[in-house]
N, C-alpha and C positions, 0 to 999 in steps of 0.2 A: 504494500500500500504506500502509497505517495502523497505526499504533504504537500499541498500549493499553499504558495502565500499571497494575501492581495494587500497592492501598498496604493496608499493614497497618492498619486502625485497633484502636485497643484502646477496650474498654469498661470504664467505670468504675462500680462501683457502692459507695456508703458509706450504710450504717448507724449512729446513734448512739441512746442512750435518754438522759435523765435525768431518773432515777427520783423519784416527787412521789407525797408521801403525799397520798391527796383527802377529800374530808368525806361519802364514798361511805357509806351507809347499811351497807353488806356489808362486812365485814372484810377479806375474801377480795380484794377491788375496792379500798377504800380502800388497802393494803398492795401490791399488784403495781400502782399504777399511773405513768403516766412520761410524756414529752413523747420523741416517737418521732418522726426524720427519716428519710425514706429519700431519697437522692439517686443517679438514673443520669445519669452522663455530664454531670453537672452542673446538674442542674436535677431539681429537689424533686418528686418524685414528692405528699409530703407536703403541699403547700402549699396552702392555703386561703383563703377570705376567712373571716375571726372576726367573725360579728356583735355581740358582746360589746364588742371594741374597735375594733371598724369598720376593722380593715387586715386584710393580707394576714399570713399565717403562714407559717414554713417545716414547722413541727413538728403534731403530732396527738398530742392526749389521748389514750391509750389505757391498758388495762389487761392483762397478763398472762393473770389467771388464766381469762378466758373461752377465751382462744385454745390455752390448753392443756387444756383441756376437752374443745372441740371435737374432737380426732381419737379419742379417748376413749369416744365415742357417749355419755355421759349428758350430762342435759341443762344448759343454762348456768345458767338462772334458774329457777327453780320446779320444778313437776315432781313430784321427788321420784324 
């Protein structure tokens, strides 16, 4: 006979923003945008290579106001 064990593990999940005015032609984009980490369980969902400065990132440029847009149905860019 065989003993199994069951272990609780817990998940982790962290979010951080910090928020970075950018030289975005759109007001709307320059004003909501941020360097956005996501991390589960300890490793960077976020992470990237930058070919700008040739490493590895943890964080992503992103911007707000698109993604609150989006559930909205009008459109992000253009349009009208």
């Amino acid at each position: 006979m065989s003993a199994t064990t069951n272990s609780l593990e817990t998940s982790t999940f962290d979010m951080s923003i910090q928020w970075r005015k950018t030289d975005d032609a759109s007001p709307e984009i320059s004003a909501t945008s941020g360097e956005l980490e996501i991390c589960l369980n300890g490793r960077y969902a976020t992470r990237h290579y930058d070919s700008f400065s040739q490493t590895m990132i943890d964080h992503a440029l992103i911007s707000a106001y698109p993604l609150a847009l989006w559930p909205s149905g009008r459109p992000i860019i253009g349009g009208g």
